[in-house]
GUBA-978166 format. One record per residue (C-alpha): residue in one letter; x, y, z. Coordinates in steps of 0.5 Angstrom, whole numbers, plus 500, padded with zeros to 3 digits. Example, Ala and Ser with C-alpha at 12.3 -4.5 7.8 and 13.67 -1.06 7.14 Angstrom:
BEGIN
<site code="A" px="525" py="491" pz="516"/>
<site code="S" px="527" py="498" pz="514"/>
! end
This chain:
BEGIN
<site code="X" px="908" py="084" pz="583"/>
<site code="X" px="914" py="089" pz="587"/>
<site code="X" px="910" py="094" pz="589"/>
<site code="X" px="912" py="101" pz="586"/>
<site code="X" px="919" py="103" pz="589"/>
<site code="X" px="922" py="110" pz="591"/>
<site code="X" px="926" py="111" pz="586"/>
<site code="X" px="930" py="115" pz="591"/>
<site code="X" px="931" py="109" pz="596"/>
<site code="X" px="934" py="105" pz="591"/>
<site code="X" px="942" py="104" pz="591"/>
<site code="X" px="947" py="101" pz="588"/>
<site code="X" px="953" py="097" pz="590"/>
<site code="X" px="959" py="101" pz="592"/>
<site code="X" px="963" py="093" pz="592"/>
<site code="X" px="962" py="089" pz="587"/>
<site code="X" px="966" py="090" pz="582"/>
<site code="X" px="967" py="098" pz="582"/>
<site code="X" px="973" py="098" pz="579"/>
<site code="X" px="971" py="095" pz="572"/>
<site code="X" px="967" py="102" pz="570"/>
<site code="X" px="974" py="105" pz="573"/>
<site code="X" px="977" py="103" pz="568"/>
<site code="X" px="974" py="103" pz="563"/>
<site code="X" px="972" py="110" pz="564"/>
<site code="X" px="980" py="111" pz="563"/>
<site code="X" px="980" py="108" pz="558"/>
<site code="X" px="975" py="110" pz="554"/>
<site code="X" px="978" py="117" pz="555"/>
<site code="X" px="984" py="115" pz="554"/>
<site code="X" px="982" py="114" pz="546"/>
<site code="X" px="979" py="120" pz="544"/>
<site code="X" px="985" py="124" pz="548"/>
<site code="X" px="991" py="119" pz="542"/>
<site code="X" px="986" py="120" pz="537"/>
<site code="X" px="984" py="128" pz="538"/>
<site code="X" px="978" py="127" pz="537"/>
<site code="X" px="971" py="130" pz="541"/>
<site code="X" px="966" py="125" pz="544"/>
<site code="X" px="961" py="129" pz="541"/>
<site code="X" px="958" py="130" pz="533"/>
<site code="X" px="963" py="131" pz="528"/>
<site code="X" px="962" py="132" pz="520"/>
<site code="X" px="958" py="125" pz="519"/>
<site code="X" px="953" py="126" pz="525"/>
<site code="X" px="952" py="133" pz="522"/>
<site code="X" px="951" py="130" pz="514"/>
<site code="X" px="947" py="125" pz="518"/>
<site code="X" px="942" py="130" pz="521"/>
<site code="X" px="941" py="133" pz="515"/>
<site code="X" px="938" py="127" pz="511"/>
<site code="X" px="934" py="126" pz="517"/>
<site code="X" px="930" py="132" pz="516"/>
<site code="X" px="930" py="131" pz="509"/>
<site code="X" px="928" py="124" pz="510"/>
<site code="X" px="922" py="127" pz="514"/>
<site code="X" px="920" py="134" pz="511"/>
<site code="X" px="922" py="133" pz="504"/>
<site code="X" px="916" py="128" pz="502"/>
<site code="X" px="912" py="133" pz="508"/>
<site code="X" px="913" py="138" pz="504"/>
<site code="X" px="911" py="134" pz="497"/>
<site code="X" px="905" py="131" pz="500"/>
<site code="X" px="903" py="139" pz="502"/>
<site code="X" px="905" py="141" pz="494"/>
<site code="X" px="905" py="136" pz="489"/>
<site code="X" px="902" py="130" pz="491"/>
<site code="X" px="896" py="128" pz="486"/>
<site code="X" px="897" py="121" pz="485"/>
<site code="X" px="894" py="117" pz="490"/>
<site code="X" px="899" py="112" pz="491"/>
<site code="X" px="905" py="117" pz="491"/>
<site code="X" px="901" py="121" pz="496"/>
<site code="X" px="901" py="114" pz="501"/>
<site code="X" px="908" py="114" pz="499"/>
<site code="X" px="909" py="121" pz="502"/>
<site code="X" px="906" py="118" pz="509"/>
<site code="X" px="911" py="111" pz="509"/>
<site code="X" px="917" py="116" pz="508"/>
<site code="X" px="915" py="120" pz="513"/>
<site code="X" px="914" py="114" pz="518"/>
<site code="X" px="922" py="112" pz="517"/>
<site code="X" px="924" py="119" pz="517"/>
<site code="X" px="919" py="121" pz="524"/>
<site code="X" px="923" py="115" pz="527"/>
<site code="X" px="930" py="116" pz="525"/>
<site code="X" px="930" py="124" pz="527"/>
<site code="X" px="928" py="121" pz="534"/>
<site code="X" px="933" py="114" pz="535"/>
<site code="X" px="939" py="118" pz="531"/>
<site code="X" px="937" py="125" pz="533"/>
<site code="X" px="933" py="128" pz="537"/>
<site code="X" px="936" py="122" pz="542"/>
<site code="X" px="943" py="125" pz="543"/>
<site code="X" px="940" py="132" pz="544"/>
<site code="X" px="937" py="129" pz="550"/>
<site code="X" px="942" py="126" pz="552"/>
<site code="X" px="947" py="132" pz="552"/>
<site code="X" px="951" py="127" pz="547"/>
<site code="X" px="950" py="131" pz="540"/>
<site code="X" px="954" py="138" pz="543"/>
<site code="X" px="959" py="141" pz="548"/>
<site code="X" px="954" py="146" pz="548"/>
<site code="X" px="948" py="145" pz="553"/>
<site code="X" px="944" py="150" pz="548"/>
<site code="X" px="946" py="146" pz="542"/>
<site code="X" px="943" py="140" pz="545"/>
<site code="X" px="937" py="144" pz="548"/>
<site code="X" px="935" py="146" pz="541"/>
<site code="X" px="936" py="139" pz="537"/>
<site code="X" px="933" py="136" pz="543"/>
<site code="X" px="926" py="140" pz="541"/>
<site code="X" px="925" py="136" pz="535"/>
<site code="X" px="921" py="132" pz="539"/>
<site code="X" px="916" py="136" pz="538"/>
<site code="X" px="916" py="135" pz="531"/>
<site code="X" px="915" py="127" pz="532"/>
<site code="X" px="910" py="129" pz="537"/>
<site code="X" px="913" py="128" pz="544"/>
<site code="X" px="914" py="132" pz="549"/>
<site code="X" px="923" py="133" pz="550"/>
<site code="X" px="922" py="134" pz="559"/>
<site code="X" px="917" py="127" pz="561"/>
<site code="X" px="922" py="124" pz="555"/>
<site code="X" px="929" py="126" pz="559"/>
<site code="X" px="926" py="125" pz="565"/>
<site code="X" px="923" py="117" pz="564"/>
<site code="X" px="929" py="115" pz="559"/>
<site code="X" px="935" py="119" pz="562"/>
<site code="X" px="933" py="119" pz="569"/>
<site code="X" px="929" py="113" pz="571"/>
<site code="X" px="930" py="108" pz="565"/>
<site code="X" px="938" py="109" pz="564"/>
<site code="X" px="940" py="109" pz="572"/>
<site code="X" px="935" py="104" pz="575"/>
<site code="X" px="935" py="100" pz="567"/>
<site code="X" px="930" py="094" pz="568"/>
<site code="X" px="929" py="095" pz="576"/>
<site code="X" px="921" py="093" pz="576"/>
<site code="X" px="917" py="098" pz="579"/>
<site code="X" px="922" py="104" pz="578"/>
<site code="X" px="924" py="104" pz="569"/>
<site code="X" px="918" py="106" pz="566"/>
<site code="X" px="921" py="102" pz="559"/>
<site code="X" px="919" py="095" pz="561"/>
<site code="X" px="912" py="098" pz="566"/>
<site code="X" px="908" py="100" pz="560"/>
<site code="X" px="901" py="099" pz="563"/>
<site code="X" px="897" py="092" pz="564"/>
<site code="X" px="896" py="090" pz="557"/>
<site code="X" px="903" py="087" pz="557"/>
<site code="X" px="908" py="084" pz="561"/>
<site code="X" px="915" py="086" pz="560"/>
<site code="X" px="917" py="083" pz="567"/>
<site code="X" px="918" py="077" pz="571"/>
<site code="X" px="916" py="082" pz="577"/>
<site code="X" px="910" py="084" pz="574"/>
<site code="X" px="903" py="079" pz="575"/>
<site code="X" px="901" py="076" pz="569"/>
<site code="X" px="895" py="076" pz="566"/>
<site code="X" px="891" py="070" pz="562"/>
<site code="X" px="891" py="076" pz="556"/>
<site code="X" px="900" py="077" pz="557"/>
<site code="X" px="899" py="068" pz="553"/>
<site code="X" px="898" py="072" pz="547"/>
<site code="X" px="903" py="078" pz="547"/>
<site code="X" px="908" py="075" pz="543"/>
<site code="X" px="902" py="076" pz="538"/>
<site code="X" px="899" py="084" pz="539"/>
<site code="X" px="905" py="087" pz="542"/>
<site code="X" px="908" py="090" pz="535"/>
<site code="X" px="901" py="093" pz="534"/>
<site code="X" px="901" py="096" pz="540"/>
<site code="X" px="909" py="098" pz="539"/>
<site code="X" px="906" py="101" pz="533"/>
<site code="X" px="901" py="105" pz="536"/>
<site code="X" px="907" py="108" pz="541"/>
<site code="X" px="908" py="115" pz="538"/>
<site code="X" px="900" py="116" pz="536"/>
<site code="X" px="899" py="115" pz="545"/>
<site code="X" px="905" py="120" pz="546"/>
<site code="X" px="901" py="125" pz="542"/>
<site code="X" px="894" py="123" pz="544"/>
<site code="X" px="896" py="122" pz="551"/>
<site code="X" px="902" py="120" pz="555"/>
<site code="X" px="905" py="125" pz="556"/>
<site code="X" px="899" py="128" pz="560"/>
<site code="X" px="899" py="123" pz="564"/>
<site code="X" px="907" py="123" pz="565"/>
<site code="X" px="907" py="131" pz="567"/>
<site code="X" px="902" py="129" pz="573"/>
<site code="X" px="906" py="124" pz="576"/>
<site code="X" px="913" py="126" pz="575"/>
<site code="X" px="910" py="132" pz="579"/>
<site code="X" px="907" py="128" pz="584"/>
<site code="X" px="915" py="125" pz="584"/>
<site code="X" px="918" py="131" pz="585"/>
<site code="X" px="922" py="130" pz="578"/>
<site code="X" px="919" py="136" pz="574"/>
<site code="X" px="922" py="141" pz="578"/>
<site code="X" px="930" py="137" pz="576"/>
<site code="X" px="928" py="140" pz="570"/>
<site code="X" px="928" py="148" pz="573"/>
<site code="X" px="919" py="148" pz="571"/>
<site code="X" px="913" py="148" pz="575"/>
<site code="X" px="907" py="143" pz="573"/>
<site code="X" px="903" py="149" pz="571"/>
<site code="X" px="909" py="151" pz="566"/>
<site code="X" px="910" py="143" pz="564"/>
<site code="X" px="903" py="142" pz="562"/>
<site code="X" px="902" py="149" pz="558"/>
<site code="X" px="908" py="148" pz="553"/>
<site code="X" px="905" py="140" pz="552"/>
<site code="X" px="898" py="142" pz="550"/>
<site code="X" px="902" py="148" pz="546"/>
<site code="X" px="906" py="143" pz="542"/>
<site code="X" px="901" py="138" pz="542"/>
<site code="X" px="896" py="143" pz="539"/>
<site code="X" px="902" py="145" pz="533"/>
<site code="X" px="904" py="138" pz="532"/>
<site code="X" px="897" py="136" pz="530"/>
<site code="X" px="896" py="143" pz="526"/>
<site code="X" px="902" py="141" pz="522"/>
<site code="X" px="903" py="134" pz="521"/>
<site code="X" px="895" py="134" pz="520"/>
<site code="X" px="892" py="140" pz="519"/>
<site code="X" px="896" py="142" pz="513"/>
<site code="X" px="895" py="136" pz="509"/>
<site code="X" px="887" py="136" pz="510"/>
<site code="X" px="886" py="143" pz="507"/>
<site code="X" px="892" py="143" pz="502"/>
<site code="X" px="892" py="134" pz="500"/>
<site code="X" px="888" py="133" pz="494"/>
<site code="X" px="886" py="127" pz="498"/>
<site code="X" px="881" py="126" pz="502"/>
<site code="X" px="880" py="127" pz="509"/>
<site code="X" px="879" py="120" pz="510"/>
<site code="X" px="885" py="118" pz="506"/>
<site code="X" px="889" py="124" pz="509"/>
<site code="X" px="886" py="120" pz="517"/>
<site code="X" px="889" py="113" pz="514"/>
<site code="X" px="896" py="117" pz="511"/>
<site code="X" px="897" py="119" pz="519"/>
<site code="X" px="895" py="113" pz="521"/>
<site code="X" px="900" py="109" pz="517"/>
<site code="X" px="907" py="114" pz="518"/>
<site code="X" px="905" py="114" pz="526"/>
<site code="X" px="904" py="106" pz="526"/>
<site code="X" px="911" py="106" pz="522"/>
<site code="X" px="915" py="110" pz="527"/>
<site code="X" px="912" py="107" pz="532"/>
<site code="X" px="914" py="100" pz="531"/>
<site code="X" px="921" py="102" pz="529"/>
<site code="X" px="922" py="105" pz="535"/>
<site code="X" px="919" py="099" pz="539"/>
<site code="X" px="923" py="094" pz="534"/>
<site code="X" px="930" py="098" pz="536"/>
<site code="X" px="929" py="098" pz="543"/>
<site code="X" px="926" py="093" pz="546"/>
<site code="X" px="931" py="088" pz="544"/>
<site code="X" px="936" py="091" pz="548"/>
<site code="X" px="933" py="090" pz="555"/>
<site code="X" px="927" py="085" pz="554"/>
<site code="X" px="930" py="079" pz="552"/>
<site code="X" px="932" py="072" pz="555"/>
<site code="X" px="938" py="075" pz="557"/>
<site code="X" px="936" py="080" pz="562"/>
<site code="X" px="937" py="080" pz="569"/>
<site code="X" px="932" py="085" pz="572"/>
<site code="X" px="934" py="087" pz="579"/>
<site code="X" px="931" py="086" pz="586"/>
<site code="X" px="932" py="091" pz="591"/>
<site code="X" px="932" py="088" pz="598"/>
<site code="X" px="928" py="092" pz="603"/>
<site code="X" px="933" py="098" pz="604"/>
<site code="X" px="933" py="099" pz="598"/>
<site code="X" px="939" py="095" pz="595"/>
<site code="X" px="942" py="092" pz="590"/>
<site code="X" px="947" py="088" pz="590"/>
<site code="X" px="949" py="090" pz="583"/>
<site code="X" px="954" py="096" pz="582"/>
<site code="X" px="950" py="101" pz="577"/>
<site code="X" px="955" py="099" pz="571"/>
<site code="X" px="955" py="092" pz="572"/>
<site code="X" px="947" py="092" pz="572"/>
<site code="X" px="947" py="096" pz="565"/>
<site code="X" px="951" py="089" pz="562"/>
<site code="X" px="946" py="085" pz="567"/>
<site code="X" px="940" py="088" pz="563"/>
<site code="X" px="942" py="090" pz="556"/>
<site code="X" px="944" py="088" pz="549"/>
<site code="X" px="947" py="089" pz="543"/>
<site code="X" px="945" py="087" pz="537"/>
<site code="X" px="947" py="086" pz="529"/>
<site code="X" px="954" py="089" pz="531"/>
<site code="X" px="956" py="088" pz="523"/>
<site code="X" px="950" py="092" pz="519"/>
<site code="X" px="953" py="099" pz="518"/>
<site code="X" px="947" py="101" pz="515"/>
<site code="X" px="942" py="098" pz="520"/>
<site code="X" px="947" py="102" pz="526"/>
<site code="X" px="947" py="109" pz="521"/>
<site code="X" px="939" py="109" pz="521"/>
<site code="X" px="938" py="107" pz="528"/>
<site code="X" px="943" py="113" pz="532"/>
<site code="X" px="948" py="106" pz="533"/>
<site code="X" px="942" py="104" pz="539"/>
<site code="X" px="944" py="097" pz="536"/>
<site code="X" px="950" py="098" pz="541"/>
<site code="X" px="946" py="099" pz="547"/>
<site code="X" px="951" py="096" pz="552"/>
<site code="X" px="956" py="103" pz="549"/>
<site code="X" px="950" py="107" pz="550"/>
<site code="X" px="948" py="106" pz="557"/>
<site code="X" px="955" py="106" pz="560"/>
<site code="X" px="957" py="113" pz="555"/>
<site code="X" px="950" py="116" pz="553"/>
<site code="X" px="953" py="122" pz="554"/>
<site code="X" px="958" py="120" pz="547"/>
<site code="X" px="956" py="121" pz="542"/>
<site code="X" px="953" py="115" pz="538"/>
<site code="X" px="957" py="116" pz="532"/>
<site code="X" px="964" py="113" pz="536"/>
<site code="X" px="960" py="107" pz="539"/>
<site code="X" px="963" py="102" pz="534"/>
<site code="X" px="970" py="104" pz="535"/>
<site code="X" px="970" py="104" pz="543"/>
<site code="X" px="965" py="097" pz="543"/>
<site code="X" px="971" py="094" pz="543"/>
<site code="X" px="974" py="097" pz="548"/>
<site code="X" px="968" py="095" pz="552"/>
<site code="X" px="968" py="088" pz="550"/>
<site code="X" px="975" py="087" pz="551"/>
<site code="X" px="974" py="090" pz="559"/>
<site code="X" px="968" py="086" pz="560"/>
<site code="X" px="972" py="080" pz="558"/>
<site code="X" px="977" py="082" pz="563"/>
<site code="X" px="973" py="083" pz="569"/>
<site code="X" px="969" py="076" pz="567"/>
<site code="X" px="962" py="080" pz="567"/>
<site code="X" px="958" py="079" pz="561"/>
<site code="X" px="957" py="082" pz="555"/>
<site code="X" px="951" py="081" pz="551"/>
<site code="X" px="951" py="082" pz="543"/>
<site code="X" px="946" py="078" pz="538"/>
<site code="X" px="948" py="078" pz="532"/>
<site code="X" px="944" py="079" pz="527"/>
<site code="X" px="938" py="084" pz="528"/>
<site code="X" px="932" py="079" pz="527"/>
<site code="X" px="936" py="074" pz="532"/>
<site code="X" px="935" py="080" pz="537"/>
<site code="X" px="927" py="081" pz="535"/>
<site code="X" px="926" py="073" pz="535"/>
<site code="X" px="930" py="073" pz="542"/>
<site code="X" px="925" py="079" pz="544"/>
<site code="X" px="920" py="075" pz="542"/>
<site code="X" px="920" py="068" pz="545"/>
<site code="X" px="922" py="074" pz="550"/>
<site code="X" px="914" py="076" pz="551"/>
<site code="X" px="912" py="069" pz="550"/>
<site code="X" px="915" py="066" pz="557"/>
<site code="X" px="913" py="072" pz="560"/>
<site code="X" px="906" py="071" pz="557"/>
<site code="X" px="906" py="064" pz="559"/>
<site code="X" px="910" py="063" pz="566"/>
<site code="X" px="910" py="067" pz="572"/>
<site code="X" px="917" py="065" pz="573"/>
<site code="X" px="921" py="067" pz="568"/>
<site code="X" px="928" py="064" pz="571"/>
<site code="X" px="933" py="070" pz="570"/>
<site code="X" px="940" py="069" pz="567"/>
<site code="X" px="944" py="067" pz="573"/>
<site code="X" px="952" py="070" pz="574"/>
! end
């Protein structure tokens, strides 16, 4: 196993193959400047937002209101579970990333949707935008492939005789996900984002970060909780199971959406050298380290934030995602050019069972040779 790096030491390649991201830069920018068009929302992202609310809220406030039967009432909670992880992968996400609005605020107040699915928008931006999306798949330094003992997501990392089973247990743990943000991680997070010296690149004191993440932790439970026990005809137990379903649906999906794109047989995960190196430059590590999948389904992308476009995504998180079909052609047709790989399943249950045999070689192998380029 590395040990945990410095992220700061780390540096990418000025040499290799710097020019493909040059390019594709201008070309990119060059499609919306022909088409006049905004590299942020537009009309479809804004109607997509809406139904996202809808999806979560609306069987939310049925559940509050109407809700009598049993089996509609468990009806409610598994919408919400849909609608819990569509607000997160094709809302909230843009939000965060600065991609939904020109405007800073704008994005800072679509971003606070987080707390409503249970999470906290500052550790989120600092693990994903920071750490997960300029060190993509460098062990010891993204905390998207480090998540903990119980799974090994990482040749680099030591396996343990359980890791043989993961392939199996994964997607229960997957579901538990957003139940852990809620019930744990984010503490966790806030404490040794402060011991790293990131909590101040969001402009906040520790004391500051962990107020508004007990405050909001608190509100979440209140509402998506204490609502239904005291106005749901059901049962607190039935009420508990509701929750737990919705929480365990949302979690899933989200691992189901993200895990494909980055722990897959594809993979190249980066090793420093000792002074920190990689012999990579950052755009072409992202095309080492990612992949998209189900290009074709329209409504798969439409429902996931385009995160089945991941390559586009982490060259351009700062684009919008409803523009990420139109510009993958520019990305392939560019990563052709420079003889680099571009990575894409074609169905999205091919990308989940790549991710599966994925576990399984690193739960039975503790050298999972790397794609070599």
């Amino acid at each position: 196993m590395l040990p945990i790096m410095d992220f700061r030491t780390i540096k990418f390649a000025k040499d290799h193959n710097e020019e493909f991201y040059k390019v594709l830069r201008q070309r990119v920018s060059d499609y919306f400047k022909i088409n006049n068009i905004t590299r942020h929302a537009n009309a479809k992202m804004v109607i997509k937002t809406i139904c996202m609310f809808l999806l979560y809220f609306v069987p939310f406030v049925l559940l509050l209101t109407v809700a009598e039967n049993y089996w509609f009432i468990m009806g409610t909670w598994i919408l919400m579970g849909v609608g819990m992880a569509g607000l997160g992968l094709s809302v909230m996400h843009d939000a965060n990333h600065g991609a939904y609005s020109k405007n800073d605020k704008v994005n800072k107040f679509i971003g606070y949707i987080i707390f409503f699915i249970g999470g906290d928008d500052v550790n989120w931006r600092i693990q994903h935008n920071i750490l997960h999306h300029t060190y993509t798949n460098v062990t010891g330094v993204d905390e998207d492939i480090n998540p903990g003992p119980v799974m090994r997501f990482s040749p680099h990392e030591k396996r343990k005789p359980m890791h043989r089973f993961q392939h199996i247990y994964a997607w229960f743990l997957y579901g538990l996900m957003t139940l852990m943000w809620f019930l744990s991680k984010d503490y966790k997070q806030a404490k040794r984002y402060e011991k790293m010296g990131l909590t101040e690149t969001q402009n906040l004191s520790y004391k500051k970060h962990v107020t508004i993440v007990l405050i909001s932790k608190v509100l979440y439970g209140a509402m998506i909780l204490g609502l239904p026990l005291i106005f749901s005809p059901a049962p607190w137990w039935f009420t508990l199971i509701g929750f737990f379903i919705m929480e365990f649906i949302a979690g899933v999906t989200l691992g189901a959406i993200f895990q494909p794109a980055h722990v897959v047989p594809t993979s190249d995960y980066p090793v420093p050298d000792e002074s920190g190196n990689i012999q990579a430059d950052w755009a072409v590590n992202q095309l080492y380290n990612t992949a998209n999948f189900a290009p074709g389904a329209k409504l798969l992308s439409w429902y996931c934030g385009g995160l089945n476009y991941q390559v586009e995504h982490h060259l351009f998180p700062n684009i919008c995602h409803i523009h990420y079909s139109k510009i993958s052609k520019i990305v392939k047709e560019t990563a052709a050019e420079y003889k680099l790989p571009y990575h894409s399943y074609k169905t999205f249950y091919l990308a989940l069972s790549e991710h599966n045999k994925m576990l399984y070689k690193l739960g039975h192998y503790d050298d999972v040779p790397a794609m070599h380029h």
